[in-house]
N, C-alpha and C positions, 0 to 999 in steps of 0.2 A: 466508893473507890476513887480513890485522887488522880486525875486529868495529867496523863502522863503530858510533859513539856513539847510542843512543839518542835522537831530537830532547827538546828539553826541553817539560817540558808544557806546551801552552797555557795562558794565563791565562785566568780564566773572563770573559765578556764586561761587562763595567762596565753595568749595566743603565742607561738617561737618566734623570735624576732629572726628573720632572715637575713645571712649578710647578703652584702651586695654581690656579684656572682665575679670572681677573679676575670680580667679580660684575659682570653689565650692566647699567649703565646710560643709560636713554632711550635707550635701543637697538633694545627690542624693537621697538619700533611707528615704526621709521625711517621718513622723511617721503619718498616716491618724488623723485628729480631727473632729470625732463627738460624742461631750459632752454629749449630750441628748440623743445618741443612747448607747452610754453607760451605762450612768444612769440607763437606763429603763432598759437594757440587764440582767445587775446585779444585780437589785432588783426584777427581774421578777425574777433569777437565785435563789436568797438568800430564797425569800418567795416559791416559789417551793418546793425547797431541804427540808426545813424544814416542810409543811406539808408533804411532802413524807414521811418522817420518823416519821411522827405522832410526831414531836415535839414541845417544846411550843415560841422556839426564841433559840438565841445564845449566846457566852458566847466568849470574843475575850479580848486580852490584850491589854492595852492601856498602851503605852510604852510611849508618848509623840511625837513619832515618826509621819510626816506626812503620812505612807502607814495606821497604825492603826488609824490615826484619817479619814482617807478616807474610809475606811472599816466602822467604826462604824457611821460614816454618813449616808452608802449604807443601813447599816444595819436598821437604823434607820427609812428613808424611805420607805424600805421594810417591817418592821412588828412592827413599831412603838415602842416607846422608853420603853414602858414597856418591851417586848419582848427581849432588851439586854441587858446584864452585860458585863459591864465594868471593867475589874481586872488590878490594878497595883500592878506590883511585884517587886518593887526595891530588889536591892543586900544592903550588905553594904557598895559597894564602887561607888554605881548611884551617877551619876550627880543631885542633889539637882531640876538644871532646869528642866528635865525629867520630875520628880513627878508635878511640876509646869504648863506644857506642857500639861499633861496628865488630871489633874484636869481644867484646861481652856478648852481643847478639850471637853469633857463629859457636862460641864457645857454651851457651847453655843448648845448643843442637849436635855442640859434641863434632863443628868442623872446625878445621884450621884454613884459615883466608890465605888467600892471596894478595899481596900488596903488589901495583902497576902504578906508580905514581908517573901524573901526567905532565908532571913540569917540563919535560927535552919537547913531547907536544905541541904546549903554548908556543915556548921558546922557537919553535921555525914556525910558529902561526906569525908570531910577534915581528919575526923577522919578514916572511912573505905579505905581509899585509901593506897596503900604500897609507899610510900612516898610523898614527897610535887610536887602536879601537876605542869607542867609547865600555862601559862596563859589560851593556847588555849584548855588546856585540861580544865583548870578551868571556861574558859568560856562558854564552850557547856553543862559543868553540869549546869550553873546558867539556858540556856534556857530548857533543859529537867525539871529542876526544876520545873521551869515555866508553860510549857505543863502538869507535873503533879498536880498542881493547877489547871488547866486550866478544866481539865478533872475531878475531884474531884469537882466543882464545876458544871459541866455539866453536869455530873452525878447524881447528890443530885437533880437537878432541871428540868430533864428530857429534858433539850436541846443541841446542836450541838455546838463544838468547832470551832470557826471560825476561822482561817489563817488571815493572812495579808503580804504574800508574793506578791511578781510582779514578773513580766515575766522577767525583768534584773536579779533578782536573785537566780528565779528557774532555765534557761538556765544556767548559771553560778556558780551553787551550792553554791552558796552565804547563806547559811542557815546551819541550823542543822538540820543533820539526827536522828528521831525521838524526837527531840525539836520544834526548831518552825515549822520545816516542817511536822509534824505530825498533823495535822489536821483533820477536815470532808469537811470541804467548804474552797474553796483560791477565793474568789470574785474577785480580783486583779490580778489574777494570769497571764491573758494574756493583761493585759497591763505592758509594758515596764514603767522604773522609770519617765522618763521625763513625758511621759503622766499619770500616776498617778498625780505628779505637776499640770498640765494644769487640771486635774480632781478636784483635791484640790482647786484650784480656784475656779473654776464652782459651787460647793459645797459648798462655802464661812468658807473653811476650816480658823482659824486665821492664820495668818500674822506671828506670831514667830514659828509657827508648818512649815508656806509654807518655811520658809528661811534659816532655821536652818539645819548647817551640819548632813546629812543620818550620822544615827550611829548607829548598832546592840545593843549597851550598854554591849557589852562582859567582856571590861576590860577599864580602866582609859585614857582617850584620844584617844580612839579607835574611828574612821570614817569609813566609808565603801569604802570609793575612796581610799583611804591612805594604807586601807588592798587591794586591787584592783590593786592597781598602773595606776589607771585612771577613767577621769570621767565618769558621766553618761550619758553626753553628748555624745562623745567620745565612749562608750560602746553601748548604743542602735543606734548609726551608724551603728556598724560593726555588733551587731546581727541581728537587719534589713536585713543589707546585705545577712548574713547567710539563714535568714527565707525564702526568695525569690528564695535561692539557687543559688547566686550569687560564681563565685569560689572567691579565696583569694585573687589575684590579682590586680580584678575586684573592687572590695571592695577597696581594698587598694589607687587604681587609681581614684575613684571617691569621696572618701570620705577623699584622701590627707594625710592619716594619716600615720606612720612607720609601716614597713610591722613584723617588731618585737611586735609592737604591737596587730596589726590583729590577728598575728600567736597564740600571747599569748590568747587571747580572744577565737582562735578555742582551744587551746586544754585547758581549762577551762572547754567546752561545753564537749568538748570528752571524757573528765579523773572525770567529775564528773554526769557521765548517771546512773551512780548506783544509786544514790540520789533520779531520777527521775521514780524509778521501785520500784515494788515491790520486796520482795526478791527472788532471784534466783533458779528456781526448776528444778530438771532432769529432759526431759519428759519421763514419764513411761506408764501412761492410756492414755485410747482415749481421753478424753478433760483435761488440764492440766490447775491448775488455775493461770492465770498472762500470759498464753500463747495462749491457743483456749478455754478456758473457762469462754466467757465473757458476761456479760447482763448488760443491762442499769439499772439503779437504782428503773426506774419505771419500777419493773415488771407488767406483762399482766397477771399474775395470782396470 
């Protein structure tokens, strides 16, 4: 009987070549996404606050901007479209697209704005002022402007001025004190920029509001990144990191970015906490208001 062939030897197993492992970036400190819990959060938030205050709806600025058009969306679904005004307040030197923006936002929520343009405003700021402001002065009167529209009209109709700040730029003083940051209600206010966007989507905010460069409308060509010196990409990294109570290092190391950058970012946070307080009182009596003299909204009696 013939010597069946020895089989031939196995080759030895190609081991996988590994690649080398991607460095992460703004990764670490990914932003949580639940849309719907959101949603519900804020309009349960919006329609609360305002029967609490025996009011009848809100009254918020439609800038053109994607945070105001995600606001008056919230807003919308929370106490229905009757219940909000919509104010646009161009300068005399807004962007044309703005007012454009602004009027498409209102219009797929089925409101019609109101236009308050603040040029007679300026013009007695321009006039009472002891010489010619520089920009940033002139631009934080256009939003106090604003706010006092905002509040005159809120006033007359017995409703609540609504905000439309984010948490990128309440952490960051990214606003005006006693302009846009004067408010009753910030719906937005603890979500970061990036997820406002992803918000904005969900929302089926349009398409030239979700894309278009963040911009205060302070002065001509003005961005919010560009006054920043970084994105917002970039920026809710590192205040992530922050929120978590991560040191600066740490941050630095996991989310790849310059540590000149980070550093900028903490003292943004640090140098502008006055913004985020009340004003400053001595204490003098036993409860002191902005310090131990505090009650929830909905009082118990």
């Amino acid at each position: 009987m013939p010597r069946r062939a020895a089989p031939a030897p196995s080759k030895p197993h190609a081991r996988p070549t590994r690649e080398a492992p991607k460095r992460r970036r703004l990764v670490d400190f990914a932003l949580p996404e639940d849309l719907a819990r959101w949603e519900a959060t804020i309009t349960a938030f919006i329609a609360r606050h305002v029967e609490a205050a025996g009011a009848k709806g809100v009254v918020l600025g439609a800038s053109g901007g994607l945070d105001s058009a995600v606001v008056a969306a919230l807003a919308v679904r929370a106490l229905g479209k009757r219940n909000v005004v919509c104010v646009m307040m161009p300068s005399p030197d807004s962007d044309p697209k703005d007012e454009a923006h602004a009027r498409l936002s209102c219009k797929s929520l089925g409101i019609k704005p109101l236009l308050r343009p603040i040029g007679p405003l300026l013009a007695g700021f321009d006039e009472a002022f002891d010489g010619a402001p520089d920009k940033r002065v002139k631009g934080n009167a256009k939003s106090r402007s604003r706010m006092m529209l905002l509040y005159a009209e809120a006033q007359s109709r017995n409703m609540l001025v609504c905000g439309t700040g984010n948490k990128s730029e309440l952490l960051t003083g990214y606003f005006t004190k006693h302009g846009d940051g004067g408010v009753d209600l910030q719906p937005i206010g603890d979500l970061y920029k990036t997820q406002v966007r992803e918000l904005g989507r969900h929302l089926g905010v349009p398409k030239p509001i979700l894309t278009k460069p963040p911009s205060a409308g302070l002065y001509s060509g003005q961005t919010d990144e560009k006054d920043m010196g970084v994105t917002y990409e970039q920026l809710d990294a590192i205040l992530r990191g922050m929120e978590l109570k991560h040191p600066l290092p740490t941050i630095v190391r996991k989310t790849g970015l310059d540590a000149s950058m980070v550093r900028k970012v903490e003292r943004m946070v640090r140098s502008t906490e006055h913004k985020r307080r009340l004003a400053l009182i001595p204490k003098i009596g036993a409860r002191t208001v902005g310090i131990d003299w505090r009650r929830s909204v909905h009082w118990d009696v």
